[in-house]
Backbone as ProteinMPNN parsed JSONL, in Angstrom:
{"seq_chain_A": "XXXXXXXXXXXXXXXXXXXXXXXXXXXXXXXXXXXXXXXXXXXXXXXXXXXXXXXXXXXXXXXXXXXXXXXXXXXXXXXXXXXXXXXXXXXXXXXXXXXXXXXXXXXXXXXXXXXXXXXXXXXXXXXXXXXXXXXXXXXXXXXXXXXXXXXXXXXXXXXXXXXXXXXXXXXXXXXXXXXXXXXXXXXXXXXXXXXXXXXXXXXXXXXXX", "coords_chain_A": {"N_chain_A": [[-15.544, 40.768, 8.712], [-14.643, 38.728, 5.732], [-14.002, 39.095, 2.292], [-13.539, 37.17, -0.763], [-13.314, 38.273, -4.218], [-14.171, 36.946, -7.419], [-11.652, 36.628, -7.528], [-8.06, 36.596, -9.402], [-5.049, 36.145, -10.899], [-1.849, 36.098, -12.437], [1.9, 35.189, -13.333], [2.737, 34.57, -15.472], [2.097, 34.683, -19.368], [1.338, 32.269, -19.865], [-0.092, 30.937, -17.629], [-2.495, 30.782, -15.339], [-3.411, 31.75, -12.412], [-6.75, 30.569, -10.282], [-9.003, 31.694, -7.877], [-10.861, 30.283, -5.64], [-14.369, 32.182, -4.902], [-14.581, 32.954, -1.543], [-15.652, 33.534, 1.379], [-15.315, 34.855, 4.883], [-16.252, 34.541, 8.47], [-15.651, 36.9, 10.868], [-13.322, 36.286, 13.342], [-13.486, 33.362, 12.431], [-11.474, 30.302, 12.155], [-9.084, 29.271, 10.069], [-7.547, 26.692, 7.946], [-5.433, 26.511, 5.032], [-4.918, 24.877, 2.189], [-3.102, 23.217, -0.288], [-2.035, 21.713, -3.192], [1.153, 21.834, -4.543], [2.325, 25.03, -6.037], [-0.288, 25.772, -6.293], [-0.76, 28.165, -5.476], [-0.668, 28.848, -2.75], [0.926, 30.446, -1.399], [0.773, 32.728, -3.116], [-1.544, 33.155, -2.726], [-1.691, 34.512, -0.249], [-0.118, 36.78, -0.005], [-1.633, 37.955, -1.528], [-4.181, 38.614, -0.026], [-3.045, 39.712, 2.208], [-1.988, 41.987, 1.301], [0.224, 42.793, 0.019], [0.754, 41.655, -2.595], [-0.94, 42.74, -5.535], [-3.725, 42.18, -6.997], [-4.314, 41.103, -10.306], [-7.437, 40.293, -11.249], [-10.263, 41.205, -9.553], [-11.466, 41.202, -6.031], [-10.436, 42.092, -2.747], [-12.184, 42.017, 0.483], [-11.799, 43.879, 3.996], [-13.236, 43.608, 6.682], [-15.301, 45.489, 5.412], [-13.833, 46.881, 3.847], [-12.704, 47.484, 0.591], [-9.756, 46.553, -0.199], [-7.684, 47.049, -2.004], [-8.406, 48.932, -3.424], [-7.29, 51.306, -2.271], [-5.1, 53.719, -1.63], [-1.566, 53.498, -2.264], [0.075, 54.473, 0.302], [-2.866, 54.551, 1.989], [-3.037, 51.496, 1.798], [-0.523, 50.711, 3.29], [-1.347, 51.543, 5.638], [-3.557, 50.873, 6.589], [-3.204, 47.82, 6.587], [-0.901, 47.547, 8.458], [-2.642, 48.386, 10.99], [-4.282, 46.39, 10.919], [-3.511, 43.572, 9.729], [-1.862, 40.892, 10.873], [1.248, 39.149, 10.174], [2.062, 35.941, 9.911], [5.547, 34.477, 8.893], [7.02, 31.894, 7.572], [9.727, 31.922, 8.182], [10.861, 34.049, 10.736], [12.309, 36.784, 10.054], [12.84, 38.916, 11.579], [14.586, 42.219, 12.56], [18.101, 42.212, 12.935], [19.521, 43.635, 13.88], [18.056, 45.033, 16.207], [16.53, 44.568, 19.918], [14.23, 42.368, 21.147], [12.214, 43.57, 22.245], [12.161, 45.741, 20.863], [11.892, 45.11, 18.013], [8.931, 44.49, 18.311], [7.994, 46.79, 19.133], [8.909, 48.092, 17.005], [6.672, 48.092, 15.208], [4.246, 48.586, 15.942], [5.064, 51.385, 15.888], [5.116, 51.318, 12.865], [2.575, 51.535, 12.037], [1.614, 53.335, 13.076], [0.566, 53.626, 15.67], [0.32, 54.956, 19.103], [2.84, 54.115, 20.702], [2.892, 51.589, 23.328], [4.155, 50.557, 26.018], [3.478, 48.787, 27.808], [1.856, 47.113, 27.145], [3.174, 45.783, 25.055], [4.86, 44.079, 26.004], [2.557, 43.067, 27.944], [2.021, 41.174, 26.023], [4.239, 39.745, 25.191], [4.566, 38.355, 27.592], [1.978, 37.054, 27.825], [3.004, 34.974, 25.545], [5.188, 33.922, 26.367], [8.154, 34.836, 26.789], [8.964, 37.114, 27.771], [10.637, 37.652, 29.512], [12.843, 37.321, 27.61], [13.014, 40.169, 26.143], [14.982, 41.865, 26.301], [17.173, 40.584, 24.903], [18.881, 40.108, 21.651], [17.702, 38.887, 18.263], [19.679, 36.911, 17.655], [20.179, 35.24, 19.643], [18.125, 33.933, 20.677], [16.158, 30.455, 20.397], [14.558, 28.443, 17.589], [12.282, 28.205, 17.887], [11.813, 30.122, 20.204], [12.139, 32.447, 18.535], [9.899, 32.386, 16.837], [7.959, 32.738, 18.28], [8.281, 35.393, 18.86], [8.02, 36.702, 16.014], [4.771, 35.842, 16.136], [4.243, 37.322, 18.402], [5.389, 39.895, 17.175], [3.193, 39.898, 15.011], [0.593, 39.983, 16.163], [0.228, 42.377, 17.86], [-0.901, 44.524, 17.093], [-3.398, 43.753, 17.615], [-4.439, 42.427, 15.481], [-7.469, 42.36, 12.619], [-7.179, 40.057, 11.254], [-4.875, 37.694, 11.106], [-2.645, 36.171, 9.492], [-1.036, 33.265, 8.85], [1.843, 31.699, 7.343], [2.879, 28.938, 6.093], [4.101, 28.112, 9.586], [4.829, 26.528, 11.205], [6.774, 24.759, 9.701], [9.31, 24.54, 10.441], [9.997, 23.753, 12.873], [10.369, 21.594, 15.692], [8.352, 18.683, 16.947], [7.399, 19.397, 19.582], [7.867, 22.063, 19.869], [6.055, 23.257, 17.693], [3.579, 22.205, 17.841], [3.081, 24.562, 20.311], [3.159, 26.552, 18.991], [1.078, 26.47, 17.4], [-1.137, 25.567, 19.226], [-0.807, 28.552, 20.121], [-1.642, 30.946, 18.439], [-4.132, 29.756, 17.36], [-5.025, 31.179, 19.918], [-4.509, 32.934, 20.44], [-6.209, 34.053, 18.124], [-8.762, 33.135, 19.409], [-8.929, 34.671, 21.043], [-8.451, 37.47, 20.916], [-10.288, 37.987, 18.75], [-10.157, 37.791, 16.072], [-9.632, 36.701, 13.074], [-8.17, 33.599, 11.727], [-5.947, 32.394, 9.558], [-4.506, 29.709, 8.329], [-1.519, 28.88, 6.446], [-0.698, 25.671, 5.109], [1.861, 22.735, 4.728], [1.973, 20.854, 6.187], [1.487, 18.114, 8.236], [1.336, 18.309, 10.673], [-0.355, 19.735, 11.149], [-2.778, 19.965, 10.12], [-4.762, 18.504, 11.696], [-5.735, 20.022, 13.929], [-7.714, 22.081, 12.701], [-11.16, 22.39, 11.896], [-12.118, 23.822, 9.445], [-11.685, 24.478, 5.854], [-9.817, 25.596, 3.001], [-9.473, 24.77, -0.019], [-7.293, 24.915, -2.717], [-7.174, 23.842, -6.038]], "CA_chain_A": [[-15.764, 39.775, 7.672], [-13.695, 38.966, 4.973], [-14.287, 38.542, 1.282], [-12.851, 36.813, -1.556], [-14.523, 38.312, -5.014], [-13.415, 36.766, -8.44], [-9.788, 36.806, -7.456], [-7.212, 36.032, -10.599], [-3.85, 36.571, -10.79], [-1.155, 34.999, -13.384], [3.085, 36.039, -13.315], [3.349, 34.58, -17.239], [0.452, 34.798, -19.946], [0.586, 31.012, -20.222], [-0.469, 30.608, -16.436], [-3.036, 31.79, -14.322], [-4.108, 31.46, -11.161], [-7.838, 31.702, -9.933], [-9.04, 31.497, -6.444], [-12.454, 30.313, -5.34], [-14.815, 32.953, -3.635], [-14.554, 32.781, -0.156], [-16.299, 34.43, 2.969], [-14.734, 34.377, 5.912], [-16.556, 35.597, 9.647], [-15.249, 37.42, 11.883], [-13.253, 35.073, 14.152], [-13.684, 32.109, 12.564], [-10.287, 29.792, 11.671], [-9.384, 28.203, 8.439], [-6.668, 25.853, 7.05], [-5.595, 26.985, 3.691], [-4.405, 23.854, 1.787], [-3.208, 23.382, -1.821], [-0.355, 21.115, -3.378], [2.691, 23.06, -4.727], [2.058, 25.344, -7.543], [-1.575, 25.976, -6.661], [-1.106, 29.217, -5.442], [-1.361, 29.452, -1.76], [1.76, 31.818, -1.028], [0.194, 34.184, -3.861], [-3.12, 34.264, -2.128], [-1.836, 34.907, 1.271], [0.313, 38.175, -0.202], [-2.943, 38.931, -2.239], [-5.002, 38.486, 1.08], [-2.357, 40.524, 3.331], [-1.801, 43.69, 0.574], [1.479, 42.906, -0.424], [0.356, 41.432, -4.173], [-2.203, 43.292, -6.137], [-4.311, 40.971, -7.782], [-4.738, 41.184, -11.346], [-8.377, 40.535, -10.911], [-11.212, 40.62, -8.537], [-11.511, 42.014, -5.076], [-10.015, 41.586, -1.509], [-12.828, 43.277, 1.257], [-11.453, 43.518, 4.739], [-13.943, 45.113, 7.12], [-16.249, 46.611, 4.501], [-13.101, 47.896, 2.465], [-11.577, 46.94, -0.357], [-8.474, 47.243, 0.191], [-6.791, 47.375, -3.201], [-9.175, 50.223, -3.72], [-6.607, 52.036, -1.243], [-3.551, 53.9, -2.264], [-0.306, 52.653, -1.357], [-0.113, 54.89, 1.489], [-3.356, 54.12, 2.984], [-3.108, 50.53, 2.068], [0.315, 50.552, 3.885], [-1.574, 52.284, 6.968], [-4.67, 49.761, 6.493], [-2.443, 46.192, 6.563], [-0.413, 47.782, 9.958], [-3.745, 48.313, 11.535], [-5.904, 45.394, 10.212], [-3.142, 42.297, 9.202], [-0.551, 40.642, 11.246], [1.702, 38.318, 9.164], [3.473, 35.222, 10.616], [6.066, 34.151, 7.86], [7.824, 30.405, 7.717], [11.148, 32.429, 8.537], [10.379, 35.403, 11.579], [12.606, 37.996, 9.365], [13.765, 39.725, 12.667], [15.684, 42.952, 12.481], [19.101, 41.34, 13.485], [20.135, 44.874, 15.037], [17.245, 45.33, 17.606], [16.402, 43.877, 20.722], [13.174, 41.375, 20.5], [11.411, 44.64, 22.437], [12.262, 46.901, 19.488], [11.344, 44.839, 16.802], [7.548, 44.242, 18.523], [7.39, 48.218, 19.453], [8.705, 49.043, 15.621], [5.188, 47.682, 14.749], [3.191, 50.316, 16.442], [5.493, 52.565, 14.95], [5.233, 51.699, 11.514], [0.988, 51.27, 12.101], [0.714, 55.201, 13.246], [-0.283, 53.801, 16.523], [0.852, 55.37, 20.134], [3.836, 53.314, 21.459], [2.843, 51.138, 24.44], [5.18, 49.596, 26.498], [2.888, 47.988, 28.804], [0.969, 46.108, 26.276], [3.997, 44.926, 24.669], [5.222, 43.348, 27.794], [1.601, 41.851, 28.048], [1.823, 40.109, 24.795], [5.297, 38.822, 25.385], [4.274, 37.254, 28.78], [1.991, 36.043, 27.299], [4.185, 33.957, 24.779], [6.43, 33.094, 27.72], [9.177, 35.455, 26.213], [9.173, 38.512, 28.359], [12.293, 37.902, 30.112], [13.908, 37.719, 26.073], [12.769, 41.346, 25.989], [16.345, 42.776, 25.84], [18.072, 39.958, 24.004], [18.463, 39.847, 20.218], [17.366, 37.656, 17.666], [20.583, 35.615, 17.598], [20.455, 35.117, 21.091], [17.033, 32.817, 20.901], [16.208, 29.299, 19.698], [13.866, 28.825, 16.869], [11.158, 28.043, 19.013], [11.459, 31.723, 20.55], [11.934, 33.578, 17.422], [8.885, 31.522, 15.898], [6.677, 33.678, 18.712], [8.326, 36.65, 18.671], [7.273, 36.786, 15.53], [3.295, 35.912, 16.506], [4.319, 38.728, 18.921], [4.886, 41.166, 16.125], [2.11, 39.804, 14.018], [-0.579, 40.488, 16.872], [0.535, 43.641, 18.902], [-1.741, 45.701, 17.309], [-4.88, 43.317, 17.796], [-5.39, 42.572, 13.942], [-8.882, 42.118, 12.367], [-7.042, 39.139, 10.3], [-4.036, 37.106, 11.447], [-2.415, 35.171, 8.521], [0.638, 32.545, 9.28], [2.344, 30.778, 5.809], [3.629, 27.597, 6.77], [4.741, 28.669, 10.757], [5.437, 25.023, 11.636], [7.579, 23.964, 9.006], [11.113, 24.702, 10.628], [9.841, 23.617, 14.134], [10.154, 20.199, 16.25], [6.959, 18.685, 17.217], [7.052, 20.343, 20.646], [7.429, 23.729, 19.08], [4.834, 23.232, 16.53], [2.301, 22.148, 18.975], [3.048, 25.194, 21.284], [2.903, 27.52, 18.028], [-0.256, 25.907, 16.999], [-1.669, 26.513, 20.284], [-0.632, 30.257, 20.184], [-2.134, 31.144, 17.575], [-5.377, 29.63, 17.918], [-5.36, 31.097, 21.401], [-4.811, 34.012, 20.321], [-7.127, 33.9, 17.481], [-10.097, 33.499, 20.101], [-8.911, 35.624, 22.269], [-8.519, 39.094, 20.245], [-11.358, 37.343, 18.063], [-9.084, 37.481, 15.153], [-9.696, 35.757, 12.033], [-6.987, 33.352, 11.284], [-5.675, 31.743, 8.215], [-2.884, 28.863, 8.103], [-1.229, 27.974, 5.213], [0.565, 24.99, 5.382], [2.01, 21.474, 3.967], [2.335, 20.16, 7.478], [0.317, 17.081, 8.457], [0.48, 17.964, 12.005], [-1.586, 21.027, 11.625], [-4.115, 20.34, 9.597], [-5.988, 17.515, 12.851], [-6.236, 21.165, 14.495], [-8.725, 22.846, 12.088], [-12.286, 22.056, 11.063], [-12.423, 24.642, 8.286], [-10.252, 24.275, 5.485], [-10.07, 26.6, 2.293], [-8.822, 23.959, -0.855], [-6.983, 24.995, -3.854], [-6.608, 22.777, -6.902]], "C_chain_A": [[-14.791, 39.999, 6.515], [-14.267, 38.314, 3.721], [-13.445, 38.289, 0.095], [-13.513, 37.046, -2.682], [-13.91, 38.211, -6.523], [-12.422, 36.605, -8.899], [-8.818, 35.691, -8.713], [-6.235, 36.42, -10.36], [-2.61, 35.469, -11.816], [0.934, 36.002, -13.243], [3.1, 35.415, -14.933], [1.902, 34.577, -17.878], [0.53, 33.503, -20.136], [-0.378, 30.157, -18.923], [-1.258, 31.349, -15.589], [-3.878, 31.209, -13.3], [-5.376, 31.691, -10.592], [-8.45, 30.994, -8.767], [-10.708, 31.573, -6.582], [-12.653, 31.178, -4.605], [-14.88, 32.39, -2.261], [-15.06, 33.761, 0.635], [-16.002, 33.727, 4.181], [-15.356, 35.032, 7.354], [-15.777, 35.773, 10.405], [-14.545, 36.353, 13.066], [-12.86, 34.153, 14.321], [-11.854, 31.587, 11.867], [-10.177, 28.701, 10.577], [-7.554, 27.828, 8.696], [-6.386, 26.358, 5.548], [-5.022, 26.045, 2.88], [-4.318, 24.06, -0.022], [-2.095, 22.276, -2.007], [0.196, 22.172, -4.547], [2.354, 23.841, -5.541], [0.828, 26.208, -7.771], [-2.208, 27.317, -6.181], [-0.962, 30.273, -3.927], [-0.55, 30.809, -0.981], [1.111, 33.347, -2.05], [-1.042, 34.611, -2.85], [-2.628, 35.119, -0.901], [-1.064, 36.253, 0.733], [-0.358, 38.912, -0.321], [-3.715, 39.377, -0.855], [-4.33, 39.715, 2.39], [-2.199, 41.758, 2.428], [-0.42, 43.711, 0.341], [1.853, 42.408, -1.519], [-0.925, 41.919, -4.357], [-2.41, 42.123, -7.164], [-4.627, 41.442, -9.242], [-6.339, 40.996, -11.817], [-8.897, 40.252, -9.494], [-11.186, 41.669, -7.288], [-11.406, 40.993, -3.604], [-10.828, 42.216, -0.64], [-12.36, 42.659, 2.397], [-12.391, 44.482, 5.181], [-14.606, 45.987, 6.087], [-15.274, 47.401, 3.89], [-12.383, 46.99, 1.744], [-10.202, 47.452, -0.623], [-7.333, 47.607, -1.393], [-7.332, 48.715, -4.095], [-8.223, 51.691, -3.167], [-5.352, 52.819, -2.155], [-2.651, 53.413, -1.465], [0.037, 53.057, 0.158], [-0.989, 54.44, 2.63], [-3.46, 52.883, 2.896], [-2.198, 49.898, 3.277], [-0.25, 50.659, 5.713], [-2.47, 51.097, 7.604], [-4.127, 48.127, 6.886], [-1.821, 46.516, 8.434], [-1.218, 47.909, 10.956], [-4.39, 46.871, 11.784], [-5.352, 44.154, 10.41], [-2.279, 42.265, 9.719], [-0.178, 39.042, 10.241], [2.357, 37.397, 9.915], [4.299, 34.262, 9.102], [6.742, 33.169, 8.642], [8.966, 30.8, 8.154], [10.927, 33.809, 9.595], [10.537, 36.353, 11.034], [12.332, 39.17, 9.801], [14.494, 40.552, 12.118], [17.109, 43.028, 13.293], [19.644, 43.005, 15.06], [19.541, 45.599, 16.225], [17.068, 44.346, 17.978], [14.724, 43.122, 20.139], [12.16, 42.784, 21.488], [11.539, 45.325, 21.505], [11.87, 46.165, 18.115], [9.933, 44.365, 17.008], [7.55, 45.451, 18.825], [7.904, 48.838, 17.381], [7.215, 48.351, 15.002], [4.316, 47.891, 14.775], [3.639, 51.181, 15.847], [5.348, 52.77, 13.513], [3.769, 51.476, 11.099], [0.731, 52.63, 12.56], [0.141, 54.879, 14.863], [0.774, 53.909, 17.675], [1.4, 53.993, 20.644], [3.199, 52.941, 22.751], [3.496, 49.863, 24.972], [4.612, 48.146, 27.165], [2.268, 46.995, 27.929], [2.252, 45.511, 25.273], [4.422, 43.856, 25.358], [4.212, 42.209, 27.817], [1.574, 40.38, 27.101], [3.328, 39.504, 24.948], [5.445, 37.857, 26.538], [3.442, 36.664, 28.418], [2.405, 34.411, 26.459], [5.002, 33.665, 25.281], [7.535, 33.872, 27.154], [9.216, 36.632, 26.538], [10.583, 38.566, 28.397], [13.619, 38.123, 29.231], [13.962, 39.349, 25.81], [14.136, 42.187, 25.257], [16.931, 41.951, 25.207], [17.546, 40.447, 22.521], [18.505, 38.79, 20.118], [18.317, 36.192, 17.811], [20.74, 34.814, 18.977], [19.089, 33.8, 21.796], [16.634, 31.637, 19.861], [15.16, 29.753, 18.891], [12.704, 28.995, 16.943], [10.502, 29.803, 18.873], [11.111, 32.382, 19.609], [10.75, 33.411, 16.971], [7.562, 32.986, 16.868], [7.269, 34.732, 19.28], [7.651, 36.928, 17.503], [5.598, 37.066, 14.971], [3.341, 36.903, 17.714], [3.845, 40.13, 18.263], [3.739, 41.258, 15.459], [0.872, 40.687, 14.623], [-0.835, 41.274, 17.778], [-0.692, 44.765, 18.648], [-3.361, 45.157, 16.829], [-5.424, 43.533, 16.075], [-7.006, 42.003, 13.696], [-8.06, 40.718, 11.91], [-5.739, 38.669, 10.742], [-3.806, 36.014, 10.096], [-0.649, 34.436, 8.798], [0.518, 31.504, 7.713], [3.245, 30.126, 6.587], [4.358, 28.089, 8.329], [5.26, 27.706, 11.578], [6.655, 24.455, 11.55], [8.774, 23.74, 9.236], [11.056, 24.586, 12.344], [10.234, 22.193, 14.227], [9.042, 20.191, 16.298], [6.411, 19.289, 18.321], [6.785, 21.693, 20.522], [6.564, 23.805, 18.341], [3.687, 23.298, 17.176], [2.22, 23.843, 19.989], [2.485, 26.484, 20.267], [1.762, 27.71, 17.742], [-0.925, 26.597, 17.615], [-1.939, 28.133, 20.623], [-1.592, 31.005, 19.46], [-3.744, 31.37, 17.037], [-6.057, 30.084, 19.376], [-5.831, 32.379, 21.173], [-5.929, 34.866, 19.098], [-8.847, 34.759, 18.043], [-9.849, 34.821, 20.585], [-9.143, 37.141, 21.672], [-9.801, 39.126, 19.419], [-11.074, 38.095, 16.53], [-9.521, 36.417, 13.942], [-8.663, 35.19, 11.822], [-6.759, 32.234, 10.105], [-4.264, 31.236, 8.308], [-2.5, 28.232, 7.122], [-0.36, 26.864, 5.424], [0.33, 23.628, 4.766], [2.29, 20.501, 5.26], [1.457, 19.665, 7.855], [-0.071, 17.231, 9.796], [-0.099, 19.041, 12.469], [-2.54, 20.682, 10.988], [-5.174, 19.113, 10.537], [-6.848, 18.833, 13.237], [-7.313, 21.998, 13.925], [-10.075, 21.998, 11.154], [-12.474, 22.824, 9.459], [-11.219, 25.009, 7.615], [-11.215, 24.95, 3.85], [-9.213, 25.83, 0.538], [-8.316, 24.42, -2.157], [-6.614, 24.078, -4.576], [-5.077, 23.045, -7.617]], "O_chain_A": [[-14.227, 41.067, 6.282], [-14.891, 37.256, 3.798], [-12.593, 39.144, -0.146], [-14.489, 36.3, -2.764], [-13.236, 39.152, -6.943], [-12.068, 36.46, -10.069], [-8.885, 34.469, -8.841], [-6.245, 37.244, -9.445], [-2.647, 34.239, -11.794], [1.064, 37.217, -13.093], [3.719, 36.2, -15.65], [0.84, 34.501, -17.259], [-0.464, 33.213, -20.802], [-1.096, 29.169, -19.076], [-0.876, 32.417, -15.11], [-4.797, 30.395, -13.386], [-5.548, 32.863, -10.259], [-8.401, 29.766, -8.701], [-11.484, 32.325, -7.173], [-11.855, 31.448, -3.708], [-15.303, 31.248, -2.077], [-14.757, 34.929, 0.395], [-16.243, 32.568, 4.516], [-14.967, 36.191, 7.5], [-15.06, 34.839, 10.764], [-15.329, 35.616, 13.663], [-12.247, 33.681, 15.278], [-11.157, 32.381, 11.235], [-10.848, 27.706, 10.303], [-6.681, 28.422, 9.33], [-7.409, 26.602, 4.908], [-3.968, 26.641, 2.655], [-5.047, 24.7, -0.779], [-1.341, 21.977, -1.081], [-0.381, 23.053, -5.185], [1.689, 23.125, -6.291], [0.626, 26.994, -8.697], [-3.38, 27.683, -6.266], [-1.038, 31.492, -3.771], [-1.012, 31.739, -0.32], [1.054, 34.537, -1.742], [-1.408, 35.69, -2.383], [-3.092, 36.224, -0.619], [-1.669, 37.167, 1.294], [-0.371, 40.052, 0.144], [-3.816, 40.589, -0.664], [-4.989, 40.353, 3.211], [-2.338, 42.776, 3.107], [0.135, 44.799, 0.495], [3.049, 42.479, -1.802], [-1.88, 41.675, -3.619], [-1.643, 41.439, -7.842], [-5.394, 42.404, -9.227], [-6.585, 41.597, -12.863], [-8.433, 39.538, -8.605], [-10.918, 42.852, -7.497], [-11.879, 39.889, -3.332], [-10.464, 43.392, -0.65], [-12.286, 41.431, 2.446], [-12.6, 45.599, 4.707], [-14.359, 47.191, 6.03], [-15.59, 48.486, 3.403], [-11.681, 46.04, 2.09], [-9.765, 48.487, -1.125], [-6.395, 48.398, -1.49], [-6.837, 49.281, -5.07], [-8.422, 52.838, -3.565], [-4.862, 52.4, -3.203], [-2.776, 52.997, -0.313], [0.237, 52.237, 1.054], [-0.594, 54.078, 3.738], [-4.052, 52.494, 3.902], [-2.586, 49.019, 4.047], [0.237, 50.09, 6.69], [-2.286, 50.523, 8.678], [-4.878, 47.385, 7.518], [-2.216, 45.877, 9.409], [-0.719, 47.584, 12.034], [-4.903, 46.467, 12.827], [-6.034, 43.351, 11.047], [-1.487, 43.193, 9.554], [-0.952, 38.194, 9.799], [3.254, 37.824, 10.642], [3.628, 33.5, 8.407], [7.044, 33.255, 9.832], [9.515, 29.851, 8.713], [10.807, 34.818, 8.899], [9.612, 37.165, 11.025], [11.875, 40.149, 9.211], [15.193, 40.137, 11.194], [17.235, 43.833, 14.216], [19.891, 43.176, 16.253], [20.08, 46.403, 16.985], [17.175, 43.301, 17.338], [14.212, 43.308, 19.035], [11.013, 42.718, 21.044], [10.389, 45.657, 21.22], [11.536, 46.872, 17.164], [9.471, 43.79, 16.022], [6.325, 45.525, 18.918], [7.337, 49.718, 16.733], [7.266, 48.391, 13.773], [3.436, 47.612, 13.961], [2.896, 51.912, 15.192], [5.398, 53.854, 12.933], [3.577, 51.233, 9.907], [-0.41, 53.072, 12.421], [-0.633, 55.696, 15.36], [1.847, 53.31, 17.598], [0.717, 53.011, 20.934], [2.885, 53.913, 23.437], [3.453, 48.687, 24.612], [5.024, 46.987, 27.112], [2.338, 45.842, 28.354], [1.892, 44.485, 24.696], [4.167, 42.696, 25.032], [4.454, 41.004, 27.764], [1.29, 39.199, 27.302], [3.259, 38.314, 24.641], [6.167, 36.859, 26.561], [3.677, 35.457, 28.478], [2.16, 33.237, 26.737], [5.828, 32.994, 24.662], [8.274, 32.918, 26.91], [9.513, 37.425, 25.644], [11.423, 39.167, 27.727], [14.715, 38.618, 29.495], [14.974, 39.786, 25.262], [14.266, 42.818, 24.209], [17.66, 42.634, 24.488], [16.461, 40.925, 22.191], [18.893, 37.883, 20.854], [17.995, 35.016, 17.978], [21.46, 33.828, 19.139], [19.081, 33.12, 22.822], [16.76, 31.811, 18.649], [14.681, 30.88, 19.013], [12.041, 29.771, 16.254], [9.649, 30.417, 18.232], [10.012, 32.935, 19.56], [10.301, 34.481, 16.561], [6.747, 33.764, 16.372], [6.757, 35.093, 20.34], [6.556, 37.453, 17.707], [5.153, 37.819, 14.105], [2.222, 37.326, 18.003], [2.929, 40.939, 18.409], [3.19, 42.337, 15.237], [0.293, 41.629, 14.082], [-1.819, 41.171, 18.51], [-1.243, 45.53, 19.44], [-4.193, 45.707, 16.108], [-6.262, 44.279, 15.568], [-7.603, 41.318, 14.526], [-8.653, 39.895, 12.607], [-5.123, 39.732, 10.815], [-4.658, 35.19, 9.765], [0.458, 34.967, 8.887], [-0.416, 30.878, 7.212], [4.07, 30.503, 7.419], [5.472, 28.554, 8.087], [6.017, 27.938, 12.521], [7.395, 23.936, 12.386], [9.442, 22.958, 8.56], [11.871, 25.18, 13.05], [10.439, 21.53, 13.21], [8.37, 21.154, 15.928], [5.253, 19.705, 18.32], [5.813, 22.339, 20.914], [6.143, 24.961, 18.385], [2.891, 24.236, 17.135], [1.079, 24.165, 20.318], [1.594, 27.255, 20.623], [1.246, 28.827, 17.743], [-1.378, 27.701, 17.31], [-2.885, 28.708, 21.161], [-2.364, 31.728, 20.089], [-4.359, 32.339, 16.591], [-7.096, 29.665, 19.886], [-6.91, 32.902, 21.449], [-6.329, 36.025, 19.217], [-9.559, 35.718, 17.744], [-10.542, 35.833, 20.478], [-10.067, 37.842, 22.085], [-10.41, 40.194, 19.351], [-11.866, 38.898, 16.037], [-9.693, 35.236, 14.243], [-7.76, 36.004, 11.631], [-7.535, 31.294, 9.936], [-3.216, 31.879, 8.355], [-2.969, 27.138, 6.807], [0.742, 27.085, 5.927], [-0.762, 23.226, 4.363], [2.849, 19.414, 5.115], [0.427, 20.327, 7.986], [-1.093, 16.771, 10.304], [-0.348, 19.37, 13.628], [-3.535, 21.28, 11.4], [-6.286, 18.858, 10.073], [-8.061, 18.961, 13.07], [-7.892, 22.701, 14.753], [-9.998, 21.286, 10.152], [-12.964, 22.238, 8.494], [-10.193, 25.518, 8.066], [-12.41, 24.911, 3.558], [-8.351, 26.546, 0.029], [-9.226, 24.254, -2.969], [-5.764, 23.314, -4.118], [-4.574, 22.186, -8.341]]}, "name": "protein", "num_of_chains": 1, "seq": "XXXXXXXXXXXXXXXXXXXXXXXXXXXXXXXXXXXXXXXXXXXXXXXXXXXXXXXXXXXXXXXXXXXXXXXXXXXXXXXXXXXXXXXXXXXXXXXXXXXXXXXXXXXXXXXXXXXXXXXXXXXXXXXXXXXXXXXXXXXXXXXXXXXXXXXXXXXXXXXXXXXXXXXXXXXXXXXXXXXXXXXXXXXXXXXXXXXXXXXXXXXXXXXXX"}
């Protein structure tokens, strides 16, 4: 379960940002909607441990994670939160196997080959295994990416806009992924986005003014 408790946050003192409570179960999939301005790239940093919130509290799994030190928050997010960002932000100099196995590595958890493999056949992108990044359309990179995000079976899956630089065929297939994989690991997932042809896909939607 996931909780949202008083959450504030402002970058100037004439502006500040404040986020309705939210409870989220185990599982379940949300929409995160806002128009421009209203915040939703802050929350999702606040929400993943990569902005400390100026107030309030983030609980993932019965912890609050900003309660953490940087260390174990660092340890806690590689465990707990896979990220899919609007841009993949691939390490140009490894293969698309080395930048989904540095992700176990930098989570503390025992390298497995075999379960990498699984999750890339899954995503139809085994056979990319040894190519690099430059070497696949945007499509591919889009779920390498949801590769890296969900290798190490997060409690919380969060994608910021993952559409937005797709066709409609890729979008749809992304979509799909996502939510597949969602159920499947039973994954909480959270989509931020300004894209009209994701938000048919979700009943539960999370509104910022």
């Amino acid at each position: 379960m996931i909780q949202l408790n008083a959450l504030a946050h402002s970058f100037n003192p004439s502006t500040e940002l404040f986020f309705p409570d939210w409870e989220i179960k185990t599982g379940q999939q949300y929409l995160l909607l806002g128009k421009s301005g209203s915040g939703k790239t802050t929350l999702i940093h606040i929400l993943t441990g990569l902005l400390h919130p100026q107030k309030g509290k983030i609980i993932i799994n019965n912890t609050d994670i900003y309660a953490l030190s940087t260390r174990n928050l660092d340890s806690f997010r590689g465990k707990n939160i896979g990220i899919v960002f609007q841009q993949p932000h691939l390490i140009k100099s490894l293969t698309i196997y080395q930048n989904i196995e540095i992700a176990q590595s930098f989570a503390g958890i025992k390298l497995n080959k075999q379960h990498i493999m699984q999750v890339l056949e899954t995503l139809q992108i085994a056979h990319k295994s040894k190519n690099y990044p430059y070497q696949l359309s945007q499509g591919q990179l889009q779920r390498v990416a949801i590769a890296r995000a969900i290798i190490n079976k997060p409690t919380l899956l969060v994608a910021d806009e993952p559409t937005s630089s797709l066709d409609d065929e890729n979008a749809a297939i992304v979509l799909q992924l996502l939510k597949h994989i969602s159920q499947t690991n039973g994954s909480t997932l959270i989509v931020a986005t300004h894209d009209n042809r994701v938000k048919q896909a979700f009943t539960n939607q999370y509104l910022l003014q």
